[in-house]
C-alpha positions, -999 to +999 in steps of 0.1 A: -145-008+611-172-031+613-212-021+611-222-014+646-186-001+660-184+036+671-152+054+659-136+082+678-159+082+703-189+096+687-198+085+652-219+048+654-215+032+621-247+015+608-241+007+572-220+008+542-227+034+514-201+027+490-165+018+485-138+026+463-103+025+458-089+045+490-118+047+509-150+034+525-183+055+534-204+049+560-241+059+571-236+068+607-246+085+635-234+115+651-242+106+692-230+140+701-254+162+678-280+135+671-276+135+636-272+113+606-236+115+586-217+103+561-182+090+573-154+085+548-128+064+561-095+055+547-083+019+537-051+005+559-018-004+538-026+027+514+007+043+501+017+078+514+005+097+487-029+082+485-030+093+523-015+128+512-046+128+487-073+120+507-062+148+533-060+172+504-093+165+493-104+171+531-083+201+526-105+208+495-135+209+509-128+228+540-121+257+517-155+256+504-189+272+521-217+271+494-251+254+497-243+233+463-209+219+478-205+187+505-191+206+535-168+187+561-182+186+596-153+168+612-120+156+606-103+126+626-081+097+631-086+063+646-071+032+652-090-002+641-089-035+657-060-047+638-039-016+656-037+008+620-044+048+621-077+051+599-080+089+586-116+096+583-138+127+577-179+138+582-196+152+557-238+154+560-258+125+548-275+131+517-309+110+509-318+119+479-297+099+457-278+111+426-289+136+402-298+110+378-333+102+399-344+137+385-346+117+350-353+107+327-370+139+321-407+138+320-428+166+300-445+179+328-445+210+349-430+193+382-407+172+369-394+204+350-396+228+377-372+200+396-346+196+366-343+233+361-338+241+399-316+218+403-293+226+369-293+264+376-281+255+408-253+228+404-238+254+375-242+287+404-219+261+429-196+256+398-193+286+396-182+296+433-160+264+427-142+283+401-140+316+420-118+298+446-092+287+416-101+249+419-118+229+389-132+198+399-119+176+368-144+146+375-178+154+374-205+126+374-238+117+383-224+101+412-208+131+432-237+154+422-262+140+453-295+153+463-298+163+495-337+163+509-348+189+495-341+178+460-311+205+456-276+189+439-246+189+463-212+188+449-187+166+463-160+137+457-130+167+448-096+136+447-092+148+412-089+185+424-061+178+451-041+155+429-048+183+398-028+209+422+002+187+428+003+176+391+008+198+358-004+170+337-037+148+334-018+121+322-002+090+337+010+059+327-007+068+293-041+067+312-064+101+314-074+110+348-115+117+350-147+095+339-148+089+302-180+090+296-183+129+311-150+141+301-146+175+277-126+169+246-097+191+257-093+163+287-102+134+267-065+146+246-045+150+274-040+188+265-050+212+298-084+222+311-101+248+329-135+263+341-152+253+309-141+219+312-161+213+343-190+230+324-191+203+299-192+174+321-220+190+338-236+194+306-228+156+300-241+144+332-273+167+324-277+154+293-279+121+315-304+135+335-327+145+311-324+113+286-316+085+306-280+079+291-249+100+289-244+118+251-218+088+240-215+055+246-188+029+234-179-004+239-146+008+252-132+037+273-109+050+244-142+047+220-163+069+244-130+096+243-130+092+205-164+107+205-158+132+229-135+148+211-145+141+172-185+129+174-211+155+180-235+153+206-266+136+192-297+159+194-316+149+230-346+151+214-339+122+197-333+099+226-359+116+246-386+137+227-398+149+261-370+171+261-382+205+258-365+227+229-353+253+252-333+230+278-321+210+246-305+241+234-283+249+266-272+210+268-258+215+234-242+248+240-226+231+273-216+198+248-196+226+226-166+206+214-143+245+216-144+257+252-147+292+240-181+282+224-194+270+262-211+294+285-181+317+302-190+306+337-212+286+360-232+321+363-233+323+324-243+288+325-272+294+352-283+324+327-289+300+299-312+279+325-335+306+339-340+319+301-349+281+295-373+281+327-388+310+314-395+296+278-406+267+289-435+283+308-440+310+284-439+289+251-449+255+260-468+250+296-494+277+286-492+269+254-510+238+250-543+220+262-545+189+285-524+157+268-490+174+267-469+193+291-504+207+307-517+166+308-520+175+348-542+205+344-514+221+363-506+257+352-471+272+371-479+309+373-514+311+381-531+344+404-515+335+439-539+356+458-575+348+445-591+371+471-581+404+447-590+389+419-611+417+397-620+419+363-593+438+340-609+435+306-633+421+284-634+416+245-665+404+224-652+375+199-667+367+167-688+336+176-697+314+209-669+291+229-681+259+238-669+226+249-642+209+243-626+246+236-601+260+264-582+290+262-540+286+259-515+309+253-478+315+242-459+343+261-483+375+258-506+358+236-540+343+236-556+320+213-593+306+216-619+290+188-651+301+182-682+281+165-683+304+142-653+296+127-623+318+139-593+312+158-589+342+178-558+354+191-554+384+212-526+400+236-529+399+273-536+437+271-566+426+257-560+443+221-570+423+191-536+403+173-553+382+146-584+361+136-578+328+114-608+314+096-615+284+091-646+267+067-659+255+103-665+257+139-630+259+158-641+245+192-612+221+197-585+238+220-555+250+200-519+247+205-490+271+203-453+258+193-423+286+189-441+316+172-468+295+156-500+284+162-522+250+151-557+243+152-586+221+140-616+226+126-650+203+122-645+199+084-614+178+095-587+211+084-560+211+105-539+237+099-501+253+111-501+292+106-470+315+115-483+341+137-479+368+112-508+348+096-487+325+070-504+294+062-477+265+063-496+238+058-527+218+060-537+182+067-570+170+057-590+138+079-621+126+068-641+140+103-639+166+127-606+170+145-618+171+184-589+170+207-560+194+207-529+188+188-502+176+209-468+179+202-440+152+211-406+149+195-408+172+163-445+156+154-485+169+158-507+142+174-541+145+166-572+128+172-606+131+152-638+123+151-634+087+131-616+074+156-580+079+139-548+093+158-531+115+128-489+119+138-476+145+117-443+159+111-447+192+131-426+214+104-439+201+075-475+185+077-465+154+067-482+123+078-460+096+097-483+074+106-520+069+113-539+047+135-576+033+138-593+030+170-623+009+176-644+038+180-645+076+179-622+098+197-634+130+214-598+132+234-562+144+233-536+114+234-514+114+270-480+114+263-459+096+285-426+072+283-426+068+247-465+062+246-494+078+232-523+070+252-557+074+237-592+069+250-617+062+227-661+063+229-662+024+225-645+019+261-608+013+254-579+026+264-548+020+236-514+025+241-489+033+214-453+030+203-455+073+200-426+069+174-441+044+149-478+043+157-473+003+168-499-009+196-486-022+227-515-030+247-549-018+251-577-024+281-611-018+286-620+011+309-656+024+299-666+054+268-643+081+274-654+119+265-627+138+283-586+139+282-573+115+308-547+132+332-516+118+342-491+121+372-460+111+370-454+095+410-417+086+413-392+077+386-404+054+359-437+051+379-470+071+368-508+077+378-532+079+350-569+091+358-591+083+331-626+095+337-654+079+320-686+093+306-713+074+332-692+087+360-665+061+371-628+071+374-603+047+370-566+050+385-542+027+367-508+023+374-481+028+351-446+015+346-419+024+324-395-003+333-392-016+302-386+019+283-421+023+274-453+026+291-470-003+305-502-018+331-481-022+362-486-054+379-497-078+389-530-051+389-526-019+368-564-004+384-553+011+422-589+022+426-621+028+409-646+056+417-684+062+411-692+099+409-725+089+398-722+117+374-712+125+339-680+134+330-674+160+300-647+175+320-605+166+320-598+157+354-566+180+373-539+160+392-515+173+420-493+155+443-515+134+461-550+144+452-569+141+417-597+167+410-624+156+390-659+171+384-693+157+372-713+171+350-744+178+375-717+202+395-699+185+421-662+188+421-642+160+443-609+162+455-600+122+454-566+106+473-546+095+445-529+069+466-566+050+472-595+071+457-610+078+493-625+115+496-606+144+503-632+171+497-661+182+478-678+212+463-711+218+448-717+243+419-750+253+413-747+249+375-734+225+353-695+216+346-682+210+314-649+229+317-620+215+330-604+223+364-572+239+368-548+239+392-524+269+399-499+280+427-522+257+455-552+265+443-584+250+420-604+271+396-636+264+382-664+275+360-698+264+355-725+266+326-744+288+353-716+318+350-699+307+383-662+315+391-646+298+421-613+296+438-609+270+465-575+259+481-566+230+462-561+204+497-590+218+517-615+227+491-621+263+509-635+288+492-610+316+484-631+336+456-661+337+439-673+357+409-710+354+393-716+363+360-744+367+334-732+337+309-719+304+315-682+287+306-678+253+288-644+263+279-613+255+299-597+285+313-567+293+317-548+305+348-511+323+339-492+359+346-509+361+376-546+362+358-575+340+348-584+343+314-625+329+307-639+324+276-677+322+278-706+306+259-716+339+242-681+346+229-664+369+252-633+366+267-622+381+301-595+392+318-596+389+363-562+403+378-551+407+413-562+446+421-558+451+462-579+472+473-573+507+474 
């Protein structure tokens, strides 16, 4: 079986995957179909039964056709050099790695998109699993694979052959499984079923989506202890990028009763697609560039720009203008006027509620869970229930200017004399404060544990996002807009910033050492000169960044190297924000310009002209664009074909 030989004829072995105690795996090649495998070959000198197991699992498989299970393309036996029958079976070769390199879970639409997929999916294939009377009984990050695509495919089913030969989970003493996934009904040695399987995918979720498994221990017996008597700490708190909606359905899977779990994979991929659908509703709509939105990426955006028409249009009680943008939370609207209301409206267009404030509400607000928070320039901000009950107020000594942004139960929020206010999001006390050298016109970036904040003195300051504590700051020009930030492959990240005279920066950033740092040896990949102001946020996508000057010129930039992509001229000036939205770009200009162009061409797919111009950010969602214009009206465009 060494690299290089070619086994039964067909299969060329080019190099070891992984080993364990029965068996080898292989990356091969399949010379009859041109294709890459897997090949799982059996150790010589293995008792009987471990040979009876390893044909049982083979057995296993073949039983199974679903797109989230391992198939078995080929079954075999050959004879190595020292004259001893090998068993061996093909399965296809998955690239992608385990499940784990979907994590730890960023808060950020992609990244999001990618868990969800791939959580409703692994619980569907559990469930067809079930349906065929098998439980799996060992389910870890490490026979969860990703195949190209990015989907999880089940797979490594020893457990489940031995499991139908064997009444008990017990031998020797010992409990058959992986600890540190392993349902509290297992961990005791006292039966298990569907729901078992349910909670080690919620554990190796939980994994996914934090960066380690709900209980560690210095010992395998100190893990099961916790299992079955500890509950699951809150994933919040080891990863406050954990949206609330997918914390809820880890929890419900981590229920120590099996009656309390979902009933069934299906049940299971329920709880995820009501998740999906808060997440977009609540949160990625919800809040202004820094947070989940700190791409300028909205999910759900008008496909089909070309039937765009105007649905509605509402007078509000003062003019929009820069740095306001329009969010919502599932059919509401919110938006700030100078003179001193936060307006909220349905997506009907009917009135919901005004909120005063003693001044101009042009900062963008921010929606959390059937409330709403926004600042005001007397340095008010304020949380309000959205039947109009004031909870609480915090007072700063200047204007609050960027929007609050939420991370891990607290408000970040920057103002006008240069301080970053963390407050407890429930209760409006402060946590900690700290002092920039200059002011702050921008939301923080939240990203691995870091606030990152650009102030109008030409610094860039990270923060310890839990205590407030600087870790490093570097000088990158006066910053009037949000930066924007991608994240580019696990623990890896691109962050624009855009300065006010016109040059971008792209700095690399690493979370290798559990927070956000400069990667090196040099954290600037490329610097641009838009010869242009910038009041605009720039909008990121895979591979391009989209930034706009204020004179009117939107560039599509590579994001691997800076080098032009595209361009495109407005005739008036831009102080809104770009946004992106299902492949395509909106803008708006102080002239009254609408435009749709495809997001990696820069061709023009629709154009509107109106009588007054946009500062404020729009806001693309439910299949509409939502503008807020200078003199304070807010429209409605839908997709209308034409009769």
């Amino acid at each position: 079986m060494e690299i290089g030989a070619t086994i039964a004829g067909r299969y060329l072995l080019h190099a070891l995957l992984g080993e364990g105690g029965s068996a080898k795996v292989y990356r091969a090649r399949d010379d009859l179909l041109g294709r890459e495998v897997a090949v799982k070959v059996l150790h010589p000198h293995l008792p009987e039964g471990d040979r009876a197991r390893f044909l049982r699992e083979v057995r296993t498989l073949a039983r199974l056709t679903h797109p989230g299970v391992v198939p078995v393309l080929d079954l075999g036996e050959v004879t190595d050099a020292s004259g001893l029958p090998r068993s061996f079976f093909t399965m296809p070769l998955l690239t992608g790695g385990p499940l784990t390199a979907l994590g730890p879970l960023e808060d950020a639409p992609r990244p999001l998109a990618h868990f969800l997929t791939a959580a409703a999916f692994a619980s569907r294939a559990l469930g067809y699993i079930h349906a065929q009377g098998i439980i799996h009984r060992d389910l870890t990050p490490g026979n969860i694979l990703l195949d190209a695509a990015r989907m999880p495919r089940i797979m490594d089913f020893g457990l489940v052959a031995l499991s139908e030969h064997s009444r008990h989970l017990t031998r020797s003493g010992v409990t058959l499984g992986t600890p540190a996934y392993m349902a509290p009904e297992q961990a005791r040695g006292v039966g298990v079923g569907p729901r078992s399987d349910l909670y080690a995918l919620g554990a190796v979720l939980y994994r996914v989506a934090c960066g380690s498994p709900p209980f560690v221990g210095d010992s395998d017996q100190s893990v099961l202890f916790q299992h079955v008597y500890e509950p699951p700490p809150d994933p919040r708190d080891l990863n406050p990028a954990v949206p609330d909606a997918v914390a809820r359905v880890l929890l419900a899977l981590l229920a120590k009763r099996p009656e309390d779990r979902p009933e069934s994979g299906e049940a299971a991929a329920h709880l995820w697609a009501l998740a999906r659908r808060d997440v977009w509703a609540r949160h990625a709509r919800g809040q202004y560039r820094g947070g989940r939105t700190r791409t300028g990426e909205h999910p759900d955006g008008p496909a089909r720009p070309e039937h765009l028409r105007e649905a509605w249009s509402v007078p509000l009680p003062g003019e929009v203008t820069w740095p306001a943008a329009v969010v919502g939370e599932g059919d509401l609207l919110a938006v700030g006027t100078r003179g001193g209301q936060l307006v909220l409206l349905h997506t009907s267009g009917r009135p919901y509620a005004t909120y005063a404030a003693r001044d101009e509400v042009t900062a963008p607000a921010t929606f959390q869970e059937g409330h709403v928070l926004y600042g005001a320039w007397d340095g008010t901000l304020r949380r309000v229930r959205l039947d109009g009950q004031e909870l609480w107020q915090h007072q700063a000594r200047a204007e609050f200017t960027g929007a609050p942004t939420l991370w891990g139960g607290r408000v970040l929020a920057a103002s006008r004399d240069g301080h970053l206010h963390a407050l407890d999001a429930r209760r409006g006390e402060l946590a900690w404060a700290y002092r920039a050298g200059g002011p702050l016109a921008a939301s923080p970036v939240l990203w691995a544990g870091a606030a990152l904040l650009c102030d109008e003195n030409g610094w860039l300051h990270a923060l310890d996002a839990r205590s407030g504590s600087p870790l490093w700051k570097v000088e990158v020009g006066t910053v009037h807009a949000t930066p924007a930030l991608l994240p580019t492959a696990p623990g890896e990240a691109t962050l624009i910033v855009p300065t006010w005279p016109g040059e971008v920066h792209a700095l690399g950033l690493s979370a290798a050492s559990g927070r956000a740092q400069l990667a090196t040896p040099e954290p600037t990949l490329w610097t641009y000169d838009l010869e242009d102001e910038i009041w605009a946020a720039p909008a990121l996508t895979p591979g391009l960044a989209l930034v706009a000057g204020w004179g009117g010129t939107v560039r599509a930039l590579r994001l691997a190297d800076g080098e032009d992509v595209w361009s495109h001229t407005l005739q008036g000036r831009v102080t809104a924000s770009p946004v992106v939205s299902a492949g395509l770009v909106f803008l708006a200009s102080e002239a009254g310009e609408l435009t749709a162009l495809d997001v990696q061409t820069g061709e023009v797919r629709w154009q509107q002209r109106e009588r007054e111009g946009v500062q404020a950010t729009p806001l693309a969602a439910g299949g509409t664009l939502y503008v807020a214009f200078m003199n304070g009206t807010l429209r409605a465009y839908r997709e209308k074909p034409e009769p």
